[in-house]
C-alpha positions in Angstrom: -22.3 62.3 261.9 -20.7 61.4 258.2 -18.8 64.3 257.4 -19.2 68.6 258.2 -20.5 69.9 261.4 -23.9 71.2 259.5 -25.1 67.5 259.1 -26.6 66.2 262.2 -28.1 62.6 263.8 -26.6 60.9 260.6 -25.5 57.3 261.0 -23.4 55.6 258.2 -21.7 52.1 258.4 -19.7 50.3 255.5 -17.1 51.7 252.8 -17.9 55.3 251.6 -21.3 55.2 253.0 -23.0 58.3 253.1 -19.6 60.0 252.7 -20.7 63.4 250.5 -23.7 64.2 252.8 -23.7 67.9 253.6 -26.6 69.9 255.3 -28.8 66.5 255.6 -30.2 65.2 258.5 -31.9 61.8 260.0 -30.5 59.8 257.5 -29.2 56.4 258.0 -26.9 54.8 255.1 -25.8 51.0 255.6 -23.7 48.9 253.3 -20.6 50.0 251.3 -21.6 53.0 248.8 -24.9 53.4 250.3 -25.8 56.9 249.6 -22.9 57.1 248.1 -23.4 60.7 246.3 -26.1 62.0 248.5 -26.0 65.3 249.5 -28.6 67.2 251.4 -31.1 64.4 252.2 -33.4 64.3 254.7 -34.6 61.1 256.9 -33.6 58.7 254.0 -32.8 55.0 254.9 -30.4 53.8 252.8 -29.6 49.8 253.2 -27.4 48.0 250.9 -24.5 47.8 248.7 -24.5 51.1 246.1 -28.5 51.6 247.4 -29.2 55.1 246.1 -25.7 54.7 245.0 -25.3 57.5 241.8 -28.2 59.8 242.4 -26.7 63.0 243.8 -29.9 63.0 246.3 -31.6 66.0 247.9 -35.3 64.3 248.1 -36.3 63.6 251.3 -38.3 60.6 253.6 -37.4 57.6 250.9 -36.6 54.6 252.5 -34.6 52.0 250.1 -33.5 48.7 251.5 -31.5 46.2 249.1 -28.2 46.6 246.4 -28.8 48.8 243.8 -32.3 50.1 245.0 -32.9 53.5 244.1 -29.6 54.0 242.6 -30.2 56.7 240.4 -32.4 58.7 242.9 -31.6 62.7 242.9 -34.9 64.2 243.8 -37.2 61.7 244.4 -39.2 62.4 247.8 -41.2 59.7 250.1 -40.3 56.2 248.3 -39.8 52.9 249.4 -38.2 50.6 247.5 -37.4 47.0 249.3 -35.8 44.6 247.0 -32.1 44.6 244.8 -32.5 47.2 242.4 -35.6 48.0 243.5 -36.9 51.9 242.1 -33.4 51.4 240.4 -34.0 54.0 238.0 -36.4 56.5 240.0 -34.7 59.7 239.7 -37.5 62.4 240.6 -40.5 60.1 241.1 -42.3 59.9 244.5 -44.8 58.7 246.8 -44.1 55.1 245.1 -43.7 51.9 246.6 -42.5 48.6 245.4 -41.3 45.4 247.2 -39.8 42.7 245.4 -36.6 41.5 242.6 -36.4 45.0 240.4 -40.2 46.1 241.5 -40.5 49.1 239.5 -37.0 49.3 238.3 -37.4 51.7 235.1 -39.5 54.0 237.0 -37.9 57.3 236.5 -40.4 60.6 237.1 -43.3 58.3 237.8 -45.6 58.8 241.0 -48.2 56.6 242.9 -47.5 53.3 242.0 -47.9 50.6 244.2 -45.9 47.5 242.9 -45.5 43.9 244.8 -43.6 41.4 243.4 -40.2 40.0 241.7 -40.2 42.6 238.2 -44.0 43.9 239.3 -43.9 47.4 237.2 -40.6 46.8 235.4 -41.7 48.3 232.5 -43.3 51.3 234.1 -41.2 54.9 233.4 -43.3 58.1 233.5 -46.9 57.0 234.4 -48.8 56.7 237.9 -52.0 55.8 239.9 -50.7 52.1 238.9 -50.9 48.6 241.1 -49.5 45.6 240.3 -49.1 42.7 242.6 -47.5 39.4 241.4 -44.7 38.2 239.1 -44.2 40.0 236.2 -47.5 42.2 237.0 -47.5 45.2 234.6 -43.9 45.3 233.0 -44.9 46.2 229.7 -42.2 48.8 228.8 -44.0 52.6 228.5 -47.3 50.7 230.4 -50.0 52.7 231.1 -51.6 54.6 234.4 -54.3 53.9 236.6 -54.0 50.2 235.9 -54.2 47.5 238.1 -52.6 44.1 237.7 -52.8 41.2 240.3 -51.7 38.2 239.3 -48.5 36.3 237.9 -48.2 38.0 234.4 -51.1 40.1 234.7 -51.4 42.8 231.9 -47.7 42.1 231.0 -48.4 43.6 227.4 -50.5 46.7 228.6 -49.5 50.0 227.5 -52.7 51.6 227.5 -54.4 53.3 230.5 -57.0 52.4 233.2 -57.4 48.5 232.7 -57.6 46.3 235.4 -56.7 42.6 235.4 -57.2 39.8 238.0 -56.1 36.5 237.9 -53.0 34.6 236.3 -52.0 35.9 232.7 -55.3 38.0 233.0 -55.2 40.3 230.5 -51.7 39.6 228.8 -52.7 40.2 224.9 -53.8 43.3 225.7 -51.3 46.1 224.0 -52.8 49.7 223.8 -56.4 49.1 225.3 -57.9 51.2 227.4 -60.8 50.8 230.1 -60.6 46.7 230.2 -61.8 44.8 233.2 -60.5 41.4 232.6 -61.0 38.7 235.5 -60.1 35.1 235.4 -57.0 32.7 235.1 -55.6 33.3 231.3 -58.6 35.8 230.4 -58.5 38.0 227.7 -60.5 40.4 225.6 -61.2 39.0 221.9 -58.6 41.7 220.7 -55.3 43.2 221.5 -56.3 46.9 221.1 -59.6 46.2 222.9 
């Protein structure tokens, strides 16, 4: 256990790890600061230096593997977020899950998203129902929901809802558009409001 006799089948390892915990159980917090202000979570996996290292964190079942991930996470429930400063800036979003460099790093109350990549959703905040797998995919800052990118750059620009983009720089002139499908290596619609 890390601290009071009303946390149980806690296990934290490394420099102030886990060290605020009160009523929260099944949580695992590895790497100095990891779950650093955490409070009353419930079977979060915390790995890393300062992962979920602000956030005074109640949400439960996130798992968050790499420095910085989900640092600012208070009530954020059922993440996952594998990659340094991964979900960085997810403070109440949930069911998200990125893998990669800073996948999804601005998220802050957004839900849904499914992000793969080094900066895949960067630029995503508040919006959900979003996919983006490759480089760069979808990191327009305020992008839209419901879009999916796959592909290095794909719908970089996008801040419009429901477009979906396949290939390498598919899509990335498109700004506000809404309801594009845009398939092909550097493919784009004839306007960037289209």
């Amino acid at each position: 256990n890390t601290g009071t006799a009303t946390d149980t089948f806690n296990t934290a390892v490394g420099h102030a790890a886990g060290q605020a915990v009160t009523t929260g159980t099944i949580n695992v917090f590895v790497g100095g600061k990891a779950g650093l202000n955490a409070t009353t979570p419930g079977e979060l996996v915390a790995i890393g230096y300062n992962s979920v290292g602000l956030g005074v964190l109640t949400g439960n079942s996130n798992t968050l593997v790499g420095s910085h991930s989900g640092f600012d996470m208070t009530s954020g429930n059922q993440n996952t977020g594998v990659g340094q400063a991964a979900l960085f800036e997810c403070t109440t979003g949930a069911l998200n899950t990125t893998v990669g460099y800073q996948a999804g790093r601005n998220i802050t109350d957004g839900d849904n998203n499914t992000l793969i990549g080094g900066l895949a959703g960067d630029g995503l905040i508040s919006t959900g129902g979003n996919t983006a797998v490759g480089y760069a995919a979808l990191s327009a800052p305020s992008a839209g929901a419901s879009c999916t990118a796959i592909g290095l750059s794909a719908l970089t620009l996008a801040t419009g809802n429901e477009n979906t983009a396949l290939g390498v720089n598919a899509g990335n002139v498109i700004t506000s558009g809404t309801n594009n499908l845009i398939i092909g290596v550097n493919a784009d619609p004839s306007a960037a409001g289209a």
